[in-house]
N, C-alpha and C positions, 0 to 999 in steps of 0.2 A: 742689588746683590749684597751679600753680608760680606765682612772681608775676606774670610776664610774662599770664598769664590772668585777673587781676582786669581784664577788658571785656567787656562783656554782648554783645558781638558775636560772640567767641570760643566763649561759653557759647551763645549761638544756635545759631552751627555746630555745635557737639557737641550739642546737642539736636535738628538736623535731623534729618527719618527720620520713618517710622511706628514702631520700636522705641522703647521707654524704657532710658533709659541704666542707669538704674538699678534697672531692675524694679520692679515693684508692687507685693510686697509691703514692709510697714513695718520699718524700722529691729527689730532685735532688743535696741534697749536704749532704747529709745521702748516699746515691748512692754511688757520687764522693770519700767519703771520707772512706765507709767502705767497699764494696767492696771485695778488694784485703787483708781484716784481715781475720784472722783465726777465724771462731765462740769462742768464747767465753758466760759469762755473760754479761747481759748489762741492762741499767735504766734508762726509756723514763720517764722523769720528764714535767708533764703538756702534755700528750700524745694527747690528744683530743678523738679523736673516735680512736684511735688506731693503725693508717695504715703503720707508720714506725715502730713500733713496732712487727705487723704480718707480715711485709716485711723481716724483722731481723728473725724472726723463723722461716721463709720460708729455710730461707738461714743456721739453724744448729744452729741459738743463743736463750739462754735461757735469758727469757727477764721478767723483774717485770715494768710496764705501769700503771704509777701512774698518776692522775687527779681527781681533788674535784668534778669532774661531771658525778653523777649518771647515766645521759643519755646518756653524750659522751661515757662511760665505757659498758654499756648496748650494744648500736652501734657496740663497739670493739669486746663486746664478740659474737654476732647476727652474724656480718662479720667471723670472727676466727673459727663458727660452720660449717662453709662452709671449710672448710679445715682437712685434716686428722688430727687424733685420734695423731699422731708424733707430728704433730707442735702447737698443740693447747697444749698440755700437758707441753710445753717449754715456755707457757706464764704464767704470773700472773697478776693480774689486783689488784689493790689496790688503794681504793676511798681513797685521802688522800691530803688533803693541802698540794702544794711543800714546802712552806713558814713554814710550821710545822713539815718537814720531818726528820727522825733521821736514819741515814744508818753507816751503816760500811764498811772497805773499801773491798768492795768484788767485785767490777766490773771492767769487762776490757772495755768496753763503758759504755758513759753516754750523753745521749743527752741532749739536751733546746732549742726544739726550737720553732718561735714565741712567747715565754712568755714574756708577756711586762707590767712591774712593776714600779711604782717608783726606783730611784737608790739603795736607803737604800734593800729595799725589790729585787731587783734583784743580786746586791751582795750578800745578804744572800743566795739566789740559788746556786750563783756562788760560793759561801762556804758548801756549799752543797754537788755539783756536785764534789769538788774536794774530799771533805772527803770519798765522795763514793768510788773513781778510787783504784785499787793496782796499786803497782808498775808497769809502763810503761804501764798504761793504756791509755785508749783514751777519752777525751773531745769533744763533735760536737757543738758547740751553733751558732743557725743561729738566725735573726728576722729583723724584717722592721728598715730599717739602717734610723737616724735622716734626711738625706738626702732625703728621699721618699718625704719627704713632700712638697717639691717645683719640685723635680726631676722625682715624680716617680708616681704611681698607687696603690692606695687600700691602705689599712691596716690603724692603729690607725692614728686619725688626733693628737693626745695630744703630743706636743714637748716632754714632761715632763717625756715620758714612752718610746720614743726610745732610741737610742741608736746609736754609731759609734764602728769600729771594734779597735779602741784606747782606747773607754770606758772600753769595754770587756778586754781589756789587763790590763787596770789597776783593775779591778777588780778579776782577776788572780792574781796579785801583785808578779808576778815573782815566784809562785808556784808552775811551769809546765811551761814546753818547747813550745813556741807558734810555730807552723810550719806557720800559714797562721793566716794572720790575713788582711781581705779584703774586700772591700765594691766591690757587685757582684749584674750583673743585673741578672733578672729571667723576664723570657716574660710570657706572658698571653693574655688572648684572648685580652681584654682591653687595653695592652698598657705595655711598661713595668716597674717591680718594682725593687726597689735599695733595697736588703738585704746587714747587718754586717753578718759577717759567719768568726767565729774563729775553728779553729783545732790546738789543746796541745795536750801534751803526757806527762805525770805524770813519770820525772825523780828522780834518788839521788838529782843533783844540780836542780831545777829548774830554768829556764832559760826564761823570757815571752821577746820576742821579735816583732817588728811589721814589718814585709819586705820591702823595699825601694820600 
């Protein structure tokens, strides 16, 4: 999103429609990266319509799919009725500015991904997302890497709200154990896009590292 677009009003309008904006299937590095966990709880921060979210319940996890957008939230739960009385019961949806959010740390995942903010304001995410984790929890943050903009396809035009996967580490600030931190293509019918995509793990020492 460009900055001008951080208002849950704007985000309504791009989620009006019977279409989802984003398709239904789940993130391919939400996929990659969760997978092979054991269901726990988890906390889709800036969810959009929902789909990683109902992907994760699908699969055994009890999930709170927060976003300031009435409409995208509405989407989520319209989609989530198509699904048994089990997996719908293991979500929660909660209209709620991430930017304003107050959690505890009771999650074994936590996502962020595409949310694209000034630095100030997405570190504050990033201070977020960890306060949420327990112990040896898991962090997933993807989003259109600063490099799309000459390299790649789609997503925000604004330098000023991307991001590289060095950013993300420093905004981790050695809090959590970085396994991956990597600037990664994603194809699409149009062409392809360069995303940052970090995966931490919430130790005693924290440790943020960036892979050679």
């Amino acid at each position: 999103m460009d900055a001008a677009d951080w208002d849950a009003t704007v985000w309504d309008t791009k989620y009006a429609g019977q279409e989802l904006k984003w398709g239904s299937p789940p993130n391919q590095f939400v996929v990659e990266f969760t997978t092979s966990l054991p269901p726990g709880r988890a906390l889709d921060l800036a969810c959009g319509e929902g789909r990683n979210a109902l992907w994760l319940a699908t699969r055994g996890w009890t999930v709170d799919a927060v976003d300031f957008s009435a409409e995208g939230l509405r989407k989520g739960v319209a989609v989530a009725r198509t699904a048994t009385n089990a997996i719908q019961s293991r979500l929660r949806w909660v209209r709620k500015d991430v930017t304003e959010l107050i959690v505890e740390p009771n999650y074994d995942l936590v996502l962020v991904l595409y949310l694209h903010l000034q630095p100030g304001a997405r570190k504050q995410v990033v201070d977020t997302a960890i306060s949420a984790l327990k112990p040896e929890g898991i962090l997933v943050i993807c989003g259109h890497d600063s490099a799309n903009l000459t390299d790649g396809v789609g997503g925000p035009q604004d330098p000023q709200i991307l991001y590289t996967p060095a950013d993300l580490v420093n905004d981790i600030d050695g809090r959590l154990d970085v396994r991956t931190a990597e600037t990664r293509r994603r194809d699409l019918a149009e062409g392809s896009a360069l995303d940052a995509v970090v995966f931490a793990r919430k130790t005693d020492v924290g440790s943020a590292t960036i892979p050679a």
